[in-house]
C-alpha positions in Angstrom: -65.4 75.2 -125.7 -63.8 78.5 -126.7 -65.2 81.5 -128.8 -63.1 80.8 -131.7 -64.7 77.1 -132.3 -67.9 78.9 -132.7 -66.6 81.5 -135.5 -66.4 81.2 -139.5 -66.2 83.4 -142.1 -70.0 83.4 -142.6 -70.8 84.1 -139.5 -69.1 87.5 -138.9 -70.0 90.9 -140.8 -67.6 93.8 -140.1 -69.8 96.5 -142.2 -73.3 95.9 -141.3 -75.6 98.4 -141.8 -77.8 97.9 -139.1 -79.3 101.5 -137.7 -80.9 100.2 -134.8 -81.1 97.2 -132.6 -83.9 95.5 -134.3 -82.0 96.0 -137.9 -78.9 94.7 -135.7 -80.6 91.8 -134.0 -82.1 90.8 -137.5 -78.4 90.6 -139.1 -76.8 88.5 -136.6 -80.1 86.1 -137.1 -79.5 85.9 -140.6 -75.6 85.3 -140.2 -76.5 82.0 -137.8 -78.7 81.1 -140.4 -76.0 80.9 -143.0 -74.4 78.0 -140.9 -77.8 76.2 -140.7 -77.9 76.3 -136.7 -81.4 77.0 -136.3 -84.5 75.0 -137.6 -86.9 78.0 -137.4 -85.5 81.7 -138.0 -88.7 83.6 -137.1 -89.0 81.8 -134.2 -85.6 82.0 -132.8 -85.6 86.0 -133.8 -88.5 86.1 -131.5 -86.8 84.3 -128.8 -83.6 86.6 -128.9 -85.8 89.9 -128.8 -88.2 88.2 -125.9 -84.6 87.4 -124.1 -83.3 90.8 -124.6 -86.2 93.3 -123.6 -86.7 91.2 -120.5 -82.9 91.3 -119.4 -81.6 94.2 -121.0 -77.9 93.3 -122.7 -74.9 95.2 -120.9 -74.1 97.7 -123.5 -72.1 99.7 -121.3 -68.1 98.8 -122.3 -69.1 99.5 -126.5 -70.4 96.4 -127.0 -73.1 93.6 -126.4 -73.6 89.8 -125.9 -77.4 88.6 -126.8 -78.6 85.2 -127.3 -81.3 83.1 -127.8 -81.9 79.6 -125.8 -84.3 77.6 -127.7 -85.2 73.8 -129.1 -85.2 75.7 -132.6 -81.5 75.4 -132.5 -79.3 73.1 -133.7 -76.4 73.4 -132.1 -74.1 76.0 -130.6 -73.7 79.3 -132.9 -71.6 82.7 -132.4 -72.0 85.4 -134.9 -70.7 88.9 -134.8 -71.2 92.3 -136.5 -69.6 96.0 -136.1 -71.7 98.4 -137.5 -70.5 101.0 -139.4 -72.2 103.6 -137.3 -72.9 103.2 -133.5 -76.3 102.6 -132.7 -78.0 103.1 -129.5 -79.0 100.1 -127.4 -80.1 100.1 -124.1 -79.3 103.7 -123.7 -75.5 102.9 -124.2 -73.5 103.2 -128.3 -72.1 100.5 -129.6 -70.2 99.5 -132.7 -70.4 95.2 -132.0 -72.9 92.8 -131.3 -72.8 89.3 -130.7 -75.2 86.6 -130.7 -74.9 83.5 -129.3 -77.5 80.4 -130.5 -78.0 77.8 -128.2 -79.8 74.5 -127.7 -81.5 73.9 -125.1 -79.4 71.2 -123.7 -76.4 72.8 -122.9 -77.2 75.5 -120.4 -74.2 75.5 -118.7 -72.0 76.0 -121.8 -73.2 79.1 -123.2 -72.3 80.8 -119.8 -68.7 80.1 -120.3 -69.0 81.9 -124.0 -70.7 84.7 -123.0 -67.9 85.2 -119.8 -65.1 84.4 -122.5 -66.5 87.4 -124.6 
C-alpha cells in the first residue's frame, strides 16, 4: 500500500488554522472523520494524544507523522494539514502534520506508511 491510496480531497487541508498541537491534532481527527474511518471520534482523538505524549512525534525535519492504533477504526486513513503559521510541537516548528488511522489488525502495514512519509 502506498501514501497516495490513503489520500482524497477531504482528507487534506492546506490552510488550517490550528495554533497549537491540540488545535492541530483535533483537525486531522476531524478530516478522517469526513471519510467515515473511525466509529468513535472522541475515542480515537484520545488514543492519538495518549500515543503521542508517550512517544513524542519526530518534529525535527519541519514536519510530523502521528497516529492512532485502535479497534475504533475502520480501516486505514491518512489525512494531512499545513498550517498557516508554524506551531511548536515537541520543541521543534512545523508547518505539516499527518495522521495516520489504523485498525488494529494491520500492524505491520502502518509501518510501511509512516517510512514512506
Amino acid at each position: 500500500m502506498k501514501v497516495c491510496d490513503l489520500l482524497n480531497e477531504s482528507s487534506i487541508n492546506l490552510q488550517s488554522k490550528a495554533e497549537n498541537k491540540r488545535e492541530a491534532i483535533k483537525a486531522l481527527v476531524k478530516l478522517m472523520n469526513k471519510n467515515k474511518n473511525l466509529k468513535k471520534v472522541g475515542e480515537f482523538q484520545k488514543v492519538v494524544i495518549e500515543t503521542e505524549e508517550k512517544e513524542n512525534a519526530d518534529s525535527s525535519s519541519g514536519y510530523v507523522v502521528l497516529y492512532g492504533k485502535t479497534n475504533n477504526v475502520t480501516r486505514l486513513g491518512l489525512s494531512i494539514i499545513v498550517t498557516k503559521e508554524e506551531i511548536e510541537f515537541n520543541e521543534n516548528k512545523v508547518k505539516t502534520l499527518f495522521l495516520l488511522a489504523v485498525p488494529d489488525n494491520k500492524s505491520d502495514t502502518y509501518l510501511e506508511i509512516i517510512d514512506e512519509l
